[in-house]
C-alpha positions as CSV (number, residue, x, y, z in Angstrom):
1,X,87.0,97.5,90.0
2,X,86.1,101.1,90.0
3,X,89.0,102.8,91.1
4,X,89.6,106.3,92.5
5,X,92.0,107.9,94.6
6,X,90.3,109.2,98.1
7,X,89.7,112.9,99.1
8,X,92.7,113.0,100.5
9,X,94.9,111.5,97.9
10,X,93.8,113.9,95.5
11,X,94.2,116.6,98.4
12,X,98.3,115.5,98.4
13,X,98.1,115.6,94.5
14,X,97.1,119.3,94.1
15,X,99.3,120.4,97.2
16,X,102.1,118.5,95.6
17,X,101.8,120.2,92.2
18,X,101.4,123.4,93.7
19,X,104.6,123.0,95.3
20,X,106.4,121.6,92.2
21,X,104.8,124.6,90.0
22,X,106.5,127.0,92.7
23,X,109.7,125.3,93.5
24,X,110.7,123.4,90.3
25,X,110.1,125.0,87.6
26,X,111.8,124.2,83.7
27,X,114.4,127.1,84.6
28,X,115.0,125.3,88.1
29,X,115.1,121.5,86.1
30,X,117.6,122.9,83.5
31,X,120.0,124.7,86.1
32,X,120.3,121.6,88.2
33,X,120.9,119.4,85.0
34,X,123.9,121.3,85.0
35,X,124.9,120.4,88.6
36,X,127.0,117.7,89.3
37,X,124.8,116.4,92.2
38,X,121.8,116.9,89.9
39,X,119.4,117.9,92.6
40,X,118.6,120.6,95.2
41,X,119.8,119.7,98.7
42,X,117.7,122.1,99.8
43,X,114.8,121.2,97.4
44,X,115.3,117.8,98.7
45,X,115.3,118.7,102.4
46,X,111.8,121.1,101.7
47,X,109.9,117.8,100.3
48,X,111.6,115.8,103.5
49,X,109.9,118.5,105.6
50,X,106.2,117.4,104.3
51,X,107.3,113.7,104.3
52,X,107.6,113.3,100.6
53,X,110.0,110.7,101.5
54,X,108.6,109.0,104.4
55,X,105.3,108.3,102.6
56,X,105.2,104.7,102.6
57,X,107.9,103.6,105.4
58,X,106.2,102.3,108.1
59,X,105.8,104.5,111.2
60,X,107.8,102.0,113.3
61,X,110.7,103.4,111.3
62,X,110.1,106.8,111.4
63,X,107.4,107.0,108.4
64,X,104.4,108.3,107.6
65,X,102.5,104.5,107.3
66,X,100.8,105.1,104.2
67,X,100.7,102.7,101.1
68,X,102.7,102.8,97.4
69,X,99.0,104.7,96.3
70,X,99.5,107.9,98.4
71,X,103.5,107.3,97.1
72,X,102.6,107.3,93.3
73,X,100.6,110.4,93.8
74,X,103.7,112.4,94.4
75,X,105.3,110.2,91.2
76,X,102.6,111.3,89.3
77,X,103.4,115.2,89.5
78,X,107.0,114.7,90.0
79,X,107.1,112.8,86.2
80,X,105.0,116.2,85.3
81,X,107.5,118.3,86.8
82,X,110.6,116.5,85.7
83,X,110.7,116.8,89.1
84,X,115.5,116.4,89.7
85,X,115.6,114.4,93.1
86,X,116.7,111.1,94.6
87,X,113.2,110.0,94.9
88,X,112.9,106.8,93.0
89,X,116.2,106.0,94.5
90,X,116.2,106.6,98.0
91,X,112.1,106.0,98.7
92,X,111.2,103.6,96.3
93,X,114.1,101.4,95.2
94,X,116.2,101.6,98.6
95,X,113.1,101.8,100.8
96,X,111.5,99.1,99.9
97,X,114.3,96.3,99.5
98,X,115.3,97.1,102.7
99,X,112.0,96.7,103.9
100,X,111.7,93.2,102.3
101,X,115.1,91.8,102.9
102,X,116.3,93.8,105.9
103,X,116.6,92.7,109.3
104,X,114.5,94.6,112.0
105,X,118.5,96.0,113.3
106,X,119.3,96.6,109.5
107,X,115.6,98.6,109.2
108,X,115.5,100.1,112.4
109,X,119.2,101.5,111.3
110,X,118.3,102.7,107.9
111,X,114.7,103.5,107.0
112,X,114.9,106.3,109.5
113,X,117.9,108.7,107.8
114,X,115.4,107.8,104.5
115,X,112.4,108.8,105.8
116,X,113.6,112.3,106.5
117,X,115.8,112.8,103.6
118,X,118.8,113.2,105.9
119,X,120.5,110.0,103.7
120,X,120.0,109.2,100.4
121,X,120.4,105.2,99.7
122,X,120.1,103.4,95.7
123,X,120.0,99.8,94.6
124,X,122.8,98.7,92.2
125,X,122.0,95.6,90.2
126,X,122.6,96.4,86.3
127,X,125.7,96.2,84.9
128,X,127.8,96.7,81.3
129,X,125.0,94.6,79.7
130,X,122.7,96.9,81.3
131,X,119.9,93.7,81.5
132,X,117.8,93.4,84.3
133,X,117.3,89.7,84.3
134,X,119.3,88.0,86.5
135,X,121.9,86.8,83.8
136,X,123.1,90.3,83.7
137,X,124.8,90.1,87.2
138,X,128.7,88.8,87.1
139,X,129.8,91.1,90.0
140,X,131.3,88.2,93.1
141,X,131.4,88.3,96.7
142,X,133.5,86.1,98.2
143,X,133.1,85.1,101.5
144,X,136.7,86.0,104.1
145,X,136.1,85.1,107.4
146,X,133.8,87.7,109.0
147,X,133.6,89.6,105.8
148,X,133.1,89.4,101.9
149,X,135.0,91.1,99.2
150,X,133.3,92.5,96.7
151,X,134.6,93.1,93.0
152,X,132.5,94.0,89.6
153,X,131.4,97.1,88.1
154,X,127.9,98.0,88.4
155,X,126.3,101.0,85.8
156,X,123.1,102.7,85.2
157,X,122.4,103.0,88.9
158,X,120.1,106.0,90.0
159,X,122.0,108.9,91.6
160,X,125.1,106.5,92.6
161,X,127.2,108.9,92.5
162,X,125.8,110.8,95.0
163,X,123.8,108.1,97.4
164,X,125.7,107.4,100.8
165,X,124.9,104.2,100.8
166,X,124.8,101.4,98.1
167,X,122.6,98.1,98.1
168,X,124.7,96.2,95.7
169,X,123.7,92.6,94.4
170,X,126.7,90.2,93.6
171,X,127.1,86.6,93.2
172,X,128.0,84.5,96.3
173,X,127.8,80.9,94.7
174,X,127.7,78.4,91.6
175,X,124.2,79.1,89.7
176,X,122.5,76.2,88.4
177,X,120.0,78.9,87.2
178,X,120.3,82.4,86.5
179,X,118.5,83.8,89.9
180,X,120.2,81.3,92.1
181,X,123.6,82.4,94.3
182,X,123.1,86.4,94.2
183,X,122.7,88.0,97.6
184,X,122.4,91.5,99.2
185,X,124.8,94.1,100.5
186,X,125.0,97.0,101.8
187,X,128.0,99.5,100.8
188,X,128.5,103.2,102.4
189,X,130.1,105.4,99.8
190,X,133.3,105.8,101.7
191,X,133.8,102.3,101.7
192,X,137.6,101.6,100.5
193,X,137.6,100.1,96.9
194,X,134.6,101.8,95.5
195,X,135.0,104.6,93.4
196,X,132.1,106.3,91.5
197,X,131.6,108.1,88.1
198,X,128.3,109.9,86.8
199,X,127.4,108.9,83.9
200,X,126.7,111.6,80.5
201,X,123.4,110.1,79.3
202,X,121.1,111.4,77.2
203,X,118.4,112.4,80.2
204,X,120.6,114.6,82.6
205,X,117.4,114.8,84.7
206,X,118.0,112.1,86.1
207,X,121.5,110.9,86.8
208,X,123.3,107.7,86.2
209,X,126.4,106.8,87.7
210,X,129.0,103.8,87.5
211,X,130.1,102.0,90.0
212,X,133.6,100.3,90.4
213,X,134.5,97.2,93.1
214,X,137.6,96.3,93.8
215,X,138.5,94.2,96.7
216,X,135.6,95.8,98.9
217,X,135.5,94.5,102.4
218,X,132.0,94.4,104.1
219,X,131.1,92.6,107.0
220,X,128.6,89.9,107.3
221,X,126.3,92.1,108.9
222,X,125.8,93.7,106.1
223,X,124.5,91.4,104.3
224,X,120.7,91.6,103.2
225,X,118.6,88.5,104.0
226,X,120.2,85.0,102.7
227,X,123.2,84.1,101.1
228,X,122.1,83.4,97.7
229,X,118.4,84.8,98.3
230,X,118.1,88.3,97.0
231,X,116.7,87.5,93.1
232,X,113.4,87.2,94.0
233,X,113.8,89.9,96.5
234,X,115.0,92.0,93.6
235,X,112.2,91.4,91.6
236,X,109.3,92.0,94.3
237,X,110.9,95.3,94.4
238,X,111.6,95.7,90.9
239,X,107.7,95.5,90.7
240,X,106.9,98.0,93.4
241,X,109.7,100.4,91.6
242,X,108.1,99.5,87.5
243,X,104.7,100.7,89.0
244,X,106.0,103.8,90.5
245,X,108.3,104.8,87.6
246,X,104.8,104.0,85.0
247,X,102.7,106.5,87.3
248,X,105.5,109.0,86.9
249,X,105.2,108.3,82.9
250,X,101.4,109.2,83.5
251,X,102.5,112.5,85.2
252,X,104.7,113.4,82.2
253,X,102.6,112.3,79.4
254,X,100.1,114.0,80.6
255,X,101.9,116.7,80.8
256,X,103.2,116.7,77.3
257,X,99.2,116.1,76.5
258,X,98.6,119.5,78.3
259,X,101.3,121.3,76.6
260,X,100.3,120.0,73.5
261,X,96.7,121.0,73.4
262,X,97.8,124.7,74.9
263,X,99.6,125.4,71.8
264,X,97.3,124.0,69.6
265,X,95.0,126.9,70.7
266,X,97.5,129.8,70.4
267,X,99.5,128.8,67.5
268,X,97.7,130.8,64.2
269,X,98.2,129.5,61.0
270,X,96.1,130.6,58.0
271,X,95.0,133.0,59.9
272,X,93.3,130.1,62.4
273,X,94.4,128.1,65.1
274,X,96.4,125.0,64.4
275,X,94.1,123.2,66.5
276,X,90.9,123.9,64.5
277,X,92.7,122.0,61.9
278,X,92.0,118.1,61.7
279,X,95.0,116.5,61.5
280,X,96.1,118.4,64.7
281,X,92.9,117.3,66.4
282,X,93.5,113.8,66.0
283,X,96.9,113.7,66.8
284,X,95.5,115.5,70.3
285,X,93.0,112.8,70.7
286,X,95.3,109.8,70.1
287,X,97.6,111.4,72.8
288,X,94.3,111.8,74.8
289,X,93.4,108.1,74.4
290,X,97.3,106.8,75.3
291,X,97.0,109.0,78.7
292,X,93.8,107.7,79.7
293,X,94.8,104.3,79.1
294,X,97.9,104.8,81.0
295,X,96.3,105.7,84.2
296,X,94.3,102.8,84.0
297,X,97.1,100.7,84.2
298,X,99.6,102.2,86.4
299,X,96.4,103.1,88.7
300,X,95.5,99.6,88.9
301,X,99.0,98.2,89.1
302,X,99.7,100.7,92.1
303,X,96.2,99.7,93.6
304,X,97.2,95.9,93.7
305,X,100.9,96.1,94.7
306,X,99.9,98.4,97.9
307,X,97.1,95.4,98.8
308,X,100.0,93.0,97.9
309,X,97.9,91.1,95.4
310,X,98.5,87.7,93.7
311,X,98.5,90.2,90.5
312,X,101.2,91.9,90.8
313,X,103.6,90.1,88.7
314,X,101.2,90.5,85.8
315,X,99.7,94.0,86.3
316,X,103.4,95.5,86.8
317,X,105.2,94.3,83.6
318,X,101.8,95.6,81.9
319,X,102.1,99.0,83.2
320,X,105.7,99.2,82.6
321,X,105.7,98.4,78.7
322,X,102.0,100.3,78.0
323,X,103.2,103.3,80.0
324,X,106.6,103.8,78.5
325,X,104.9,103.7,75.3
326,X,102.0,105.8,75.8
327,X,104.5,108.5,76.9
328,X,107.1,108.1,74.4
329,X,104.1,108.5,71.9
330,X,103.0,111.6,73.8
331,X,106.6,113.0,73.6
332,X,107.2,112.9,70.3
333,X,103.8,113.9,68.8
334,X,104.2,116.9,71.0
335,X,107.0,117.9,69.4
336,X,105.5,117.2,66.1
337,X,102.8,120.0,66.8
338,X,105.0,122.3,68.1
339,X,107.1,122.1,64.6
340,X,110.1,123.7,64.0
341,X,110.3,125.2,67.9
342,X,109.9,121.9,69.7
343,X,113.3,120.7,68.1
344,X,115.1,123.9,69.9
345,X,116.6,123.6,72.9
346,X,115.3,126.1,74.5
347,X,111.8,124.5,74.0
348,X,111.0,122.2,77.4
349,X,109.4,119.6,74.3
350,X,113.0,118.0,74.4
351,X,113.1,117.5,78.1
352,X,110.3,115.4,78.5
353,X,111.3,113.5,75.0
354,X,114.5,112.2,76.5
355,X,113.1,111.4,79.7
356,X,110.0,109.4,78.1
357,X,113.5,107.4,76.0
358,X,115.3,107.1,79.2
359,X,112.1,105.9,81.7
360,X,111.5,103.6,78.3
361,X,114.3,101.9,79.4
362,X,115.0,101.9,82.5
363,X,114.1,98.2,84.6
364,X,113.7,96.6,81.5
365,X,112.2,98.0,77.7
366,X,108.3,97.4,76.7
367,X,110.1,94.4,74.6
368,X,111.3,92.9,77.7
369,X,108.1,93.1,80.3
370,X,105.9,91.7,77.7
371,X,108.1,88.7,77.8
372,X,107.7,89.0,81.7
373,X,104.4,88.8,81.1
374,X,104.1,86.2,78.6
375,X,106.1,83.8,80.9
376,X,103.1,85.1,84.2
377,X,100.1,84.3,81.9
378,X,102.0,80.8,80.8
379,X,102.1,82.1,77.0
C-alpha cells in the first residue's frame, strides 16, 4: 500500500507542533514534572478548545468523527514534545473501551465530558505483577444484590491519580482460562474504598499512580458490557492504545534524530565538526534508518486499526516491539553524541531516554508482543 497522510492530516500535524513548540516547551515539561497533577489544567483545557480530545469520538457523542489516523497525528508531535497531558489516558485508553463495551446510556453519559476535556477518565488493568496478559489480573468483584464490591490493588495506571473516573477490570467468576470471568467497571474517584497514590517512576512525564480497593460498592449499572466479557474487549483496545503510544515513539525518536544531527553540526572538535567525522555519521544514519522504519510500522498499524482490519492483531504487537526499540536506540545513541553533556541533567537528552524506557514498557515489552505475534502468525 502506498501510504500518506492527506492534506489535511499533515495541515493538523504542523498546526499541532506549532502549538506544542509555543506552549510546551522543555522548561514548561520539566516544571510540570514537578507538579503533583503532572499537567497543565489550563494546557489541557487550550488543546480541548481545538478538539485535541474529541478527535476520534464520534459526533453522536460530542466528537469530532474523525479516525485513530487524524488521532496519531497529534501522538506523533505530542511524543516529540514530551508533550505532559492525560491524552493517552482520557482519549485513547478511556475513549475507546467505552466506545466498545459501553452501553449507548453509558456512552451518551461519558464520551461527552471526554471529548471536551472537562473529565479526565483511565483504564486500570495491571497490577503488582505489572503483566498485561490476562493472568496478571487477581483484583474480585463480587456480586451483592444490586451492586458489586470491589477489592484488589491496581498499579501502573496512567494519571490515576488524577482521573475522575476509573474503568477498572476485576474478576467476577472461576476462570477455566486466563481471559475468562473478568468484566468491566466503572469507578468515580470519590467512590468510598478507593484511595490513590502517584507513583515515583523513573519517567515523571508521565505519571503512574496506584490504586487501592477495598470493599468498593458500584452498582450494576456500572458495569461495562458482560459479566465475564471484558478480556477481549481489553485487548481490542489494548491494540488501538499499542498503535497510538508506537506513533508517539515515532514523534520522539524522531525527535532525538533531529536533536542529534543539530549538534553534530555545531559541536567542533579538532577544529571540525563532529559530524564530518565517520563514526558520528553512521551512528546518524542508523538512527535515520530506525525512524524511517518506525513510521512505516506505526503508519500502517494506525492505517489498518482506523479501517478496523483483519490485521490488526498482527500489525499492532509489530509496531509496539519495533517502535520501542527504534526509539530506545535513538535515545541512547543521542546521548552518546552529545558526550559528556547528554548525561547532565540539565541536558533534555535524559528526558526523552527515560520516556523511550518507560513507553518500552508500558502494554507489554518488545519481548512480550513478539510472542503476541508469534501466537497471530501460528508460530
Amino acid at each position: 500500500m502506498n501510504f500518506a497522510f492527506s492534506d489535511e492530516q499533515e495541515m493538523l500535524r504542523d498546526s499541532a507542533r506549532r502549538f506544542l513548540e509555543e506552549k510546551c516547551d522543555s522548561v514548561t515539561v520539566r516544571s510540570l514534572m514537578e507538579t503533583e497533577a503532572g499537567y497543565d489544567q489550563a494546557l489541557w483545557a487550550e488543546i480541548a478548545e481545538q478538539g485535541w480530545q474529541a478527535m476520534a469520538i464520534p459526533e453522536q457523542y460530542g466528537g469530532a468523527g474523525f479516525t485513530l489516523l487524524e488521532q496519531i497525528v497529534l501522538m506523533e508531535e505530542m511524543g516529540r514534545a514530551l508533550f505532559p497531558a492525560p491524552f493517552l489516558a482520557s482519549a485513547v485508553l478511556a475513549a475507546n473501551t467505552l466506545m466498545v463495551a459501553g452501553s449507548e446510556e453509558q456512552k451518551a453519559t461519558a464520551l461527552p465530558g471526554i471529548a471536551t476535556g472537562e473529565t479526565i477518565w483511565t483504564l486500570a488493568v495491571t497490577e503488582e505483577s505489572g503483566r498485561w496478559d490476562a493472568g496478571g489480573i487477581e483484583a474480585t468483584a463480587k456480586r451483592d444484590g444490586d451492586e458489586y464490591v470491589i477489592d484488589g490493588v491496581k498499579t501502573f495506571v496512567l494519571d490515576g491519580h488524577t482521573a475522575d473516573n476509573l474503568i477498572v477490570a476485576a474478576r467476577t467468576g472461576s476462570q477455566v482460562e486466563p481471559g475468562e470471568g473478568i468484566s468491566l467497571f466503572v469507578v468515580p474517584s470519590n467512590t468510598p474504598g478507593l484511595s490513590r497514590t502517584k507513583l515515583n517512576t523513573m519517567d515523571q512525564t508521565r505519571p503512574l499512580a496506584m490504586i487501592e480497593l477495598s470493599d468498593v460498592r458500584i452498582p450494576v449499572s456500572g458495569r461495562l458490557g458482560d459479566e465475564g466479557a471484558a478480556w477481549p474487549i481489553i485487548e481490542m483496545v489494548t491494540d488501538i492504545a499499542v498503535v497510538a503510544l508506537a506513533a508517539e515513539q515515532v514523534g520522539g525518536a524522531q525527535k532525538c534524530l533531529d536533536m542529534a544531527v543539530e549538534y553534530a553540526k555545531v559541536r567542533v572538535q579538532f577544529g571540525r565538526p563532529i559530524g564530518s567525522f565517520q563514526a558520528i555519521k553512521h551512528k546518524c544514519a542508523d538512527m535515520l534508518v530506525q525512524v524511517e522504519s518506525a513510521k512505516s510500522a506505526a503508519y500502517y498499524a494506525a492505517w489498518a486499526t482506523s479501517e478496523q482490519n483483519e490485521e490488526v492483531a498482527i500489525v499492532a504487537p509489530l509496531a509496539k516491539s519495533y517502535c520501542s526499540e527504534a526509539y530506545f536506540f535513538c535515545a541512547a545513541e543521542n546521548i552518546q553524541i552529545h558526550g559528556g553533556i547528554g548525561f547532565t541533567w540539565e541536558h533534555d537528552a535524559h528526558l526523552y531516554f527515560k520516556r523511550a524506557k518507560s513507553s518500552e514498557l508500558m502494554f507489554g515489552d518488545p519481548t512480550f508482543h513478539r510472542a503476541r505475534l508469534a501466537d497471530q502468525i501460528g508460530l
